[in-house]
C-alpha positions, 0 to 999 in steps of 0.5 A, a space after each residue: 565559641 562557647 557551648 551555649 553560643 553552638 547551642 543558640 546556633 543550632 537553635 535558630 536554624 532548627 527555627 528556620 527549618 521549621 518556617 519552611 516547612 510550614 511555607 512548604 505545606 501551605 504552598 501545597 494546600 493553597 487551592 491556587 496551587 492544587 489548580 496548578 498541579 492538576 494543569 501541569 500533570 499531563 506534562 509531567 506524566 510518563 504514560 506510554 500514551 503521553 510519550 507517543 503524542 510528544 514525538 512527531 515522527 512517532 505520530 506520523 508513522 502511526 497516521 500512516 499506519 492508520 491510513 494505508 493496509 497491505 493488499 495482495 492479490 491472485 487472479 485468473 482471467 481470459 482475453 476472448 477476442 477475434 483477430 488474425 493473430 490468434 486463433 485461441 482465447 489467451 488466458 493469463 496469471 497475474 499478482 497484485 501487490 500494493 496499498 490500500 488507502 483509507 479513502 478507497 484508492 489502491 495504487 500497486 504493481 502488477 506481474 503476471 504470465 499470459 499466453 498471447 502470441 508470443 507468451 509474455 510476461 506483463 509488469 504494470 502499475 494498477 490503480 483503483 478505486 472502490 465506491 461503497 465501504 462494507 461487505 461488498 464493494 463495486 470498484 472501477 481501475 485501470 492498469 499500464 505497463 509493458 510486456 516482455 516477450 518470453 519466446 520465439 517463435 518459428 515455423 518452416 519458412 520464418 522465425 519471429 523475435 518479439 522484444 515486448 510491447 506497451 500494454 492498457 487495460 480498464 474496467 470494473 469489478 465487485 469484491 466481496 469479503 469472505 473475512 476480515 483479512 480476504 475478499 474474493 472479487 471478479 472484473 471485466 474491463 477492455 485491454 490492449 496490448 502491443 507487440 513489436 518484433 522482427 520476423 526473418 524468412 527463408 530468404 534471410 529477409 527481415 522485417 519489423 512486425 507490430 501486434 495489436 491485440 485489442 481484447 476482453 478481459 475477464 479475472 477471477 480473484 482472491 485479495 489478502 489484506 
């Protein structure tokens, strides 16, 4: 192949280089293609923002983040109540720990130390619901669970072992908010709690008790949210 023959090759390509150019720019500022690239630049955008509505996992744990908080609570309480069990007003320590939703439903797990007769320690699950969104807010709840008993007991003549017994309680309360992460809130409601044990006698009889306390229940609080 002689020199002028590479030479008309080379020509030749340097045309056709030139005409897709040309193509290439008037595609680009075609305003059909302008319209296009605008539709499709969402898709085509790497913002953290874009990322994160493309990725279902990370938009429902973000939803969940968005509808529940983390509540703590602390409280101080008496259950007054007359009966031949006791003869003292039984007061009671108990935390709350659990989770708010954004409707106004608190479901979480209740432990706490109460000096009834045995002192026993309560484990129940606490539901409640507030009615009114802002500083203040009037709520209504229940708890249920199970107490375990945390001593014996005995006297002259008869000892007691209490295992434990099944527990209710339900009422009403208000909470104020101090701040935006605390609230300080008190209750009163009805509880009842059950306890089942075997006393022995001086005569090494045995027989089955069952306690019944039906009692008033008022608390003092402090929740962290």
């Amino acid at each position: 192949m002689s020199k002028s023959e590479n030479q008309i090759i080379i020509l030749q390509k340097l045309i056709q280089t030139e005409k897709k150019m040309k193509k290439s720019v008037l595609f680009f500022l075609n305003p059909k293609s302008i319209l296009l690239l605008v539709l499709l630049q969402p898709v085509f955008s790497l913002s953290g923002r874009t990322m994160v509505v493309q990725n279902p996992d990370s938009l429902r744990r973000a939803e969940i983040h968005s509808h529940y908080r983390y509540m703590a609570s602390m409280s101080l309480g008496l259950l007054p109540g007359s009966n031949k069990v006791t003869y003292f007003v039984p007061v009671s320590l108990q935390v709350s720990q659990g989770f708010l939703h954004i409707s106004g439903v608190y479901t979480g797990l209740t432990i706490g130390v109460e000096t009834f007769h045995p002192d026993i320690l309560p484990v129940a699950f606490e539901l409640r619901r507030y009615l009114l969104h802002g500083s203040i807010h009037p709520w209504i709840g229940f708890k249920t669970g199970y107490s375990i008993s945390l001593n014996e007991e005995s006297y002259f003549s008869w000892a007691s072992d209490y295992s434990g017994g099944f527990t209710f309680g339900g009422g009403g309360g208000i909470s104020y908010d101090i701040s935006d992460k605390a609230s300080f809130w008190f209750s009163l409601g009805y509880r009842y709690q059950e306890l089942r044990g075997k006393t022995t006698d001086y005569y090494n009889h045995t027989s089955t008790n069952i306690l019944k306390y039906n009692r008033v229940e008022f608390r003092l609080g402090v929740s962290f949210h």
